[in-house]
C-alpha positions as CSV (number, residue, x, y, z in Angstrom):
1,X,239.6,228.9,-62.8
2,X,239.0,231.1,-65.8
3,X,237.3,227.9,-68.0
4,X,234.8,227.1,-64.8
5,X,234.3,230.8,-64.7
6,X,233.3,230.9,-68.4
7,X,231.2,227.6,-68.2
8,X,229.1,229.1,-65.4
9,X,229.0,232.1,-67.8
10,X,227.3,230.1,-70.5
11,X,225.0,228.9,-68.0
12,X,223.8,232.0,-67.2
13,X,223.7,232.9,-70.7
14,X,221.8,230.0,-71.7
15,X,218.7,231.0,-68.7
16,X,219.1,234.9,-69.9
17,X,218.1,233.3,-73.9
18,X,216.1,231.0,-72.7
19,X,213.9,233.7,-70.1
20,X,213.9,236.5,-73.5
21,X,217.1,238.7,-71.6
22,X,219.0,238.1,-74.9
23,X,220.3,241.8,-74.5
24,X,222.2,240.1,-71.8
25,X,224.1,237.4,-73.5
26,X,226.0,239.7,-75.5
27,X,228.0,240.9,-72.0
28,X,228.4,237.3,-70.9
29,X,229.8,235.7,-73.8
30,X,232.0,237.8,-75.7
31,X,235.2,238.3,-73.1
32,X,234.7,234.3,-73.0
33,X,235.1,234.3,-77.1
34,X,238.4,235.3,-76.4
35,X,240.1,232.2,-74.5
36,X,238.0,231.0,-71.9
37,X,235.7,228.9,-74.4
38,X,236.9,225.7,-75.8
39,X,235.8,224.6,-79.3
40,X,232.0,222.9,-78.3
41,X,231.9,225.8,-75.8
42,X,232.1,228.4,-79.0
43,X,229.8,226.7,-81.1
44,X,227.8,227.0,-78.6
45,X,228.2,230.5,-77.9
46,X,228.3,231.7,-81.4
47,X,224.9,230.2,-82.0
48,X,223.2,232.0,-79.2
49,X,225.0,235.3,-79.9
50,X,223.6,234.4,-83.8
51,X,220.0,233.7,-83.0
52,X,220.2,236.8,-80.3
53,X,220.8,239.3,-83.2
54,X,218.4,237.7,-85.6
55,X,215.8,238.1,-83.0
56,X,217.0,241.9,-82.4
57,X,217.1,242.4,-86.3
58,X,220.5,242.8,-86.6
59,X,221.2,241.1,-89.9
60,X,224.9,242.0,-90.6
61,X,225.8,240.9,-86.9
62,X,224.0,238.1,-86.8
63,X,225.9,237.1,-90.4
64,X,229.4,238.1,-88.6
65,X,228.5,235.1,-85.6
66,X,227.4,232.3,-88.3
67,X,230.6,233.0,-90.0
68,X,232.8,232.7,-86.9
69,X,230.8,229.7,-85.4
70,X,231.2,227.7,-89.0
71,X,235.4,228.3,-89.1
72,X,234.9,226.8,-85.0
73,X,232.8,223.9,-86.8
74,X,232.3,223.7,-90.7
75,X,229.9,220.5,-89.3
76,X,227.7,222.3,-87.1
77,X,224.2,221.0,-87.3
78,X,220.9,222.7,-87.8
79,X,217.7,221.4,-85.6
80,X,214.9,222.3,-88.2
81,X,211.9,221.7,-85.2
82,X,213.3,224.4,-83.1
83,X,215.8,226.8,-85.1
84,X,213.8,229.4,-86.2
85,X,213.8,229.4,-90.3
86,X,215.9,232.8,-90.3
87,X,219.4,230.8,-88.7
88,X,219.0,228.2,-91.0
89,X,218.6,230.4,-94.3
90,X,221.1,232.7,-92.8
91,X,223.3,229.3,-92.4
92,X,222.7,227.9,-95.6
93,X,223.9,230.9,-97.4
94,X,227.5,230.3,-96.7
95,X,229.1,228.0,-98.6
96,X,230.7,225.0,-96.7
97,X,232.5,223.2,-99.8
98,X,236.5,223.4,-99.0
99,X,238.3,226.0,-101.0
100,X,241.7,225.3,-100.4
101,X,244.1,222.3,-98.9
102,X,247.3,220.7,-98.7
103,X,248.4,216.9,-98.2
104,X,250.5,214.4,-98.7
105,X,251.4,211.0,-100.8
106,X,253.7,207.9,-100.6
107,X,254.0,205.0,-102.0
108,X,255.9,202.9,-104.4
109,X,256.6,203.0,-108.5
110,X,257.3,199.9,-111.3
111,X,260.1,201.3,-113.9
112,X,258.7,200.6,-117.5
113,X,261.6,200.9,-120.1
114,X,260.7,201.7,-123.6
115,X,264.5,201.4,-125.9
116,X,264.7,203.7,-128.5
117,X,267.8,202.7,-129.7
118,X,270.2,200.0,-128.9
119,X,274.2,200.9,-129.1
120,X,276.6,197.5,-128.9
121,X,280.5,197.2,-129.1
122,X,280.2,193.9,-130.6
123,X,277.2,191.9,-132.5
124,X,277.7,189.1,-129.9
125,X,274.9,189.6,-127.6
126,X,272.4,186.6,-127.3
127,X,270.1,188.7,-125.7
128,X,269.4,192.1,-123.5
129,X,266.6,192.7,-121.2
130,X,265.0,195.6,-119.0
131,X,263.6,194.0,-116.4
132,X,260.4,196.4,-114.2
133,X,262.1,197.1,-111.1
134,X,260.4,198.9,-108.1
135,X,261.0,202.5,-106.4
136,X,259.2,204.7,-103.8
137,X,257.9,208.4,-104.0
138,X,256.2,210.9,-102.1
139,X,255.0,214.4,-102.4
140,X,253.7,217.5,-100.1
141,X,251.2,219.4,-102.6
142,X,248.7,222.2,-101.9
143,X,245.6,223.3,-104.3
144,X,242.1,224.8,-104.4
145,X,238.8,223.9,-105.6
146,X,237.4,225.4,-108.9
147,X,234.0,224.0,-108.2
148,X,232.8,220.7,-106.0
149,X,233.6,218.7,-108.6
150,X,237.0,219.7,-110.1
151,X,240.8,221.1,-108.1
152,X,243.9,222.2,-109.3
153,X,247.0,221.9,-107.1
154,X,251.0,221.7,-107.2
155,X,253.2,219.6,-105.5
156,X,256.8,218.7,-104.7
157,X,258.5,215.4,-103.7
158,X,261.3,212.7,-103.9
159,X,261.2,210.1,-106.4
160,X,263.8,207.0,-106.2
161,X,263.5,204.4,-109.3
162,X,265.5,202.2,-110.5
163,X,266.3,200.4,-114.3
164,X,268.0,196.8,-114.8
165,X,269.8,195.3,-118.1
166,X,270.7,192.5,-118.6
167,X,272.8,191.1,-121.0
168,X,273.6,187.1,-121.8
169,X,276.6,185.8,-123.6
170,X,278.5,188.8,-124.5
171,X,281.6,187.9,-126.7
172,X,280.3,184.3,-125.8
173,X,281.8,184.2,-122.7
174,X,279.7,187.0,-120.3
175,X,277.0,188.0,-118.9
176,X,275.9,191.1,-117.0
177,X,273.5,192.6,-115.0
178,X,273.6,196.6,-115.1
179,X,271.4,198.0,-112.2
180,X,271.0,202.2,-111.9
181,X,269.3,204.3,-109.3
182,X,268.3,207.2,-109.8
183,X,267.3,210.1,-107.3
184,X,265.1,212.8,-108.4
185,X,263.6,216.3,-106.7
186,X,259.8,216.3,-108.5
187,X,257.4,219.3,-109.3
188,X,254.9,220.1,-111.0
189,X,251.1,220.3,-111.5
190,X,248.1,218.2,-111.1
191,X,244.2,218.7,-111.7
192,X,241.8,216.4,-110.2
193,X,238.3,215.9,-111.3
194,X,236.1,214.4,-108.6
195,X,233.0,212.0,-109.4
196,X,231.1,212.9,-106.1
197,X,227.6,213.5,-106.3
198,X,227.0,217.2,-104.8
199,X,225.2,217.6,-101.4
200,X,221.5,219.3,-102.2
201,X,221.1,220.8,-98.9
202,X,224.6,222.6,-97.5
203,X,223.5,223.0,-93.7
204,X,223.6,220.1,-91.8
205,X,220.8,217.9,-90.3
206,X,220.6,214.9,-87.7
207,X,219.7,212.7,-91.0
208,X,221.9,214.7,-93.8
209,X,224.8,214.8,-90.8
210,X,226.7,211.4,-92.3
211,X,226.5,211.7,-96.1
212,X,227.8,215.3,-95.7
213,X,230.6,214.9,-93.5
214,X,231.7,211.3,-94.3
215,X,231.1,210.3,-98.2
216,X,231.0,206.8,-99.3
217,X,233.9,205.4,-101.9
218,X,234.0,207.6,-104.9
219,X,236.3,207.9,-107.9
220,X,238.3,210.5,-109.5
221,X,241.1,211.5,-112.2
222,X,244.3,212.8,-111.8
223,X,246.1,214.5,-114.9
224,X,249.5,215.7,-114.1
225,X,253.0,217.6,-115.7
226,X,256.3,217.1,-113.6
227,X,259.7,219.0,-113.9
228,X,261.9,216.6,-112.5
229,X,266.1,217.6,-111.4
230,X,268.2,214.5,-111.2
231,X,269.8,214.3,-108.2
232,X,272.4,211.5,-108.1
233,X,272.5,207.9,-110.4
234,X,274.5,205.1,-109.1
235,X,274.9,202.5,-111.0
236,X,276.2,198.5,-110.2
237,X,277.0,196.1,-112.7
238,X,277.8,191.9,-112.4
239,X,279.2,190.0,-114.7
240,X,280.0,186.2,-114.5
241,X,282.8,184.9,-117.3
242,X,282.1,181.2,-118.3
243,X,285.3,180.0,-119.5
244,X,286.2,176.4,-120.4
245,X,283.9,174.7,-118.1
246,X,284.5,177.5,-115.5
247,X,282.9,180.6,-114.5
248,X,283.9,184.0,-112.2
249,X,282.0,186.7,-111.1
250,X,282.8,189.7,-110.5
251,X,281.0,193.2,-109.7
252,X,281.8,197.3,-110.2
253,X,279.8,200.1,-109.2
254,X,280.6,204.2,-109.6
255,X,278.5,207.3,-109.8
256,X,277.3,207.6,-113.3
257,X,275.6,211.5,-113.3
258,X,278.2,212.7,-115.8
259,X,276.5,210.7,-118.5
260,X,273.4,211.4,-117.8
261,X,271.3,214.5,-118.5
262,X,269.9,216.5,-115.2
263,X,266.5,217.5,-116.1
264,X,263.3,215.7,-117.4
265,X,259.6,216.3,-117.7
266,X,256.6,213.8,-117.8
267,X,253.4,213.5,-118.1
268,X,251.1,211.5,-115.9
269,X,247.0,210.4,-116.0
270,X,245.6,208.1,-113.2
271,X,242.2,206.8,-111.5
272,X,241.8,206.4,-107.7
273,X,238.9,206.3,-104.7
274,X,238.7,209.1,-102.5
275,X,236.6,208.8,-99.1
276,X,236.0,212.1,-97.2
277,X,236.2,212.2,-93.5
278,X,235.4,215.7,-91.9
279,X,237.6,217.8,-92.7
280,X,240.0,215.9,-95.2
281,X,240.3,212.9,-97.3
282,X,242.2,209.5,-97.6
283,X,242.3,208.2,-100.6
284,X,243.5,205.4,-102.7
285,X,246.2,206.5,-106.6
286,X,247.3,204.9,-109.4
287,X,249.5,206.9,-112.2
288,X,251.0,206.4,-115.5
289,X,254.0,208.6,-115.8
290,X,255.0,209.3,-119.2
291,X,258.6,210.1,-120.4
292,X,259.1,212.1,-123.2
293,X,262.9,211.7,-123.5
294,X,265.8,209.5,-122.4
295,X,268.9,210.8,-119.6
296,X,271.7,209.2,-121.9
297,X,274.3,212.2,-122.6
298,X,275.3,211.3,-126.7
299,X,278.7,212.9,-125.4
300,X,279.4,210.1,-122.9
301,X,278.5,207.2,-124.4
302,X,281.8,205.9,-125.9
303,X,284.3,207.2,-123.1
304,X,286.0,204.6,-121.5
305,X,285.4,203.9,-117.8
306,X,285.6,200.6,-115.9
307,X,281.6,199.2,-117.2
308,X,282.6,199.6,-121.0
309,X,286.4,198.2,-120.4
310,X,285.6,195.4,-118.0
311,X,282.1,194.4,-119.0
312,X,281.6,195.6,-122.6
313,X,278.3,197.5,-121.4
314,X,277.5,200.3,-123.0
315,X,274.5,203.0,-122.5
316,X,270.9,202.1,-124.8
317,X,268.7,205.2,-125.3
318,X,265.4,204.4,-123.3
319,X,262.8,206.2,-121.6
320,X,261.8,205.0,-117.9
321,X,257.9,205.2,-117.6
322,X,256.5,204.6,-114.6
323,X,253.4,203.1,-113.1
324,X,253.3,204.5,-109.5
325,X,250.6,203.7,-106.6
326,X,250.2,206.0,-103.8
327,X,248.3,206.8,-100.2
328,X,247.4,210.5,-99.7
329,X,245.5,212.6,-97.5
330,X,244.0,215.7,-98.0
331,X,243.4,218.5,-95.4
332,X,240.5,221.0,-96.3
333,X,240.3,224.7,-95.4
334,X,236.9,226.7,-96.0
335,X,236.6,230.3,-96.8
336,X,232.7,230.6,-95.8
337,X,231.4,233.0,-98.8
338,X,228.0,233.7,-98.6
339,X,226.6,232.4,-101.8
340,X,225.7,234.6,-105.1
């Protein structure tokens, strides 16, 4: 009852404007503002209460409406026939770029191991490879925009990844295939630098309307710094033991985190398309994420457990880069500050 008795309000509102009673739309509107309007209904109303105080001279108020009617609608449009010139330069001195926003990413990673040094309990290996193996990630991250073109933002995630040996003719006889996964909690920092070209003209026409609100396919750059807390590494192993024509296979697997060290940073630089949509974006990521040192506790490496005794494996020193590729989406808030 209260919505049809705020529609018949605008109404009346509407014929008051429309007849030069704008000292009566004030009266009808504002109780309205406060939970009788829905979204279009407030545009609506905010406009009229606007162009009512420009045409009364009241400058601040008229300011105080624009604001409120661009946080209902950062898209409002402008009709440059029939607005009178004073709305749409009071309009266009608000800034409608986003300031802030948060999102989220997911998607998958490729393990890229670079050895830095191979350890061996015997010279009789034929051969050992790391083979790329593939993980998933995702992130919740939350920044703000420096100027159109460049934002700075943080984030924190999950990150699963995984490295695979493998070793052929051990001691002649064996060979293995050493799989770990590892778990980690990610954080850390990112800027982006956007290669959209900047709107000229801020408010909103019928024919600006589209390549404001929904941008074509543009590029950007991501440059990023993670702090990354290992949270568990479980490790498998196979081996198969040709002997005399014959072969067995058999298989382990244990927790391995008290050989490995808890903490590691990276660095990360990566291209991807962005495509705005209103009030957010989708876009499209691809990262290198650098390692700048290896998990393998020196300590550890020689004790005893059931990999070293039953399958003569023993711990290289490698770093795990990553390539990752990720979805995101981007949710922008505006702050509406009039323009220096």
């Amino acid at each position: 009852m209260a919505q049809m008795d705020c529609a018949e309000k605008m109404v009346k509102a509407q014929n008051a404007f429309d007849n030069g009673n704008i000292e009566e739309v004030d009266g009808l509107l504002r109780d309205c503002l406060k939970g009788g309007f829905n979204d279009s209904q407030k545009e609506k109303a905010y406009k009229l209460l606007a162009l009512c105080n420009i045409y009364q001279l009241k400058k601040t108020e008229a300011e105080s409406d624009i604001k409120k009617l661009l946080k209902t609608n950062p898209f409002c449009t402008v009709d440059e026939e029939n607005d009178p010139q004073e709305y749409i330069e009071l309009l266009n001195n608000f800034n409608r770029q986003p300031s802030f926003y948060y999102g989220v990413e997911a998607g998958g990673n490729m393990s890229m191991v670079e050895v830095d040094q191979t350890y061996v309990i015997t010279q009789d290996v034929e051969s050992s490879n790391y083979n790329e193996q593939f993980g998933f990630e995702g992130n919740i991250n939350f920044g703000m925009y420096l100027y159109h073109w460049i934002d700075w933002g943080a984030f924190a995630g999950f990150r699963m990844s995984t490295v695979e040996v493998r070793d052929k003719n051990v001691l002649g006889i064996l060979s293995t295939t050493y799989q770990e996964q590892q778990q980690f909690f990610k954080s850390g920092l990112m800027i982006n630098i956007n290669f959209r070209k900047h709107p000229k003209n801020i408010y909103l026409t019928h024919e600006n309307e589209k390549d404001i609100t929904t941008s074509p396919l543009y590029p950007f750059i991501r440059l990023s710094g993670s702090y990354n807390q290992l949270l568990s590494a479980e490790a498998s192993i196979r081996g198969t033991y040709n002997l005399e024509g014959s072969s067995e296979t058999t298989s382990d697997q244990r927790s391995v985190m008290d050989k490995r060290f808890k903490q590691e940073i990276r660095a990360g630089g990566g291209i991807g398309v962005k495509k705005q949509y209103k009030r957010g974006a989708f876009y499209f990521l691809v990262q290198y994420q650098y390692a700048f040192h290896d998990l393998i506790l020196e300590s550890e490496r020689y004790k005893g457990d059931v990999f070293l005794n039953s399958y003569a494996f023993i711990d290289n020193d490698y770093r795990n880069h990553l390539i990752t590729f990720e979805f995101g989406y981007q949710h922008y808030f505006y702050r509406f500050k009039k323009k220096k």
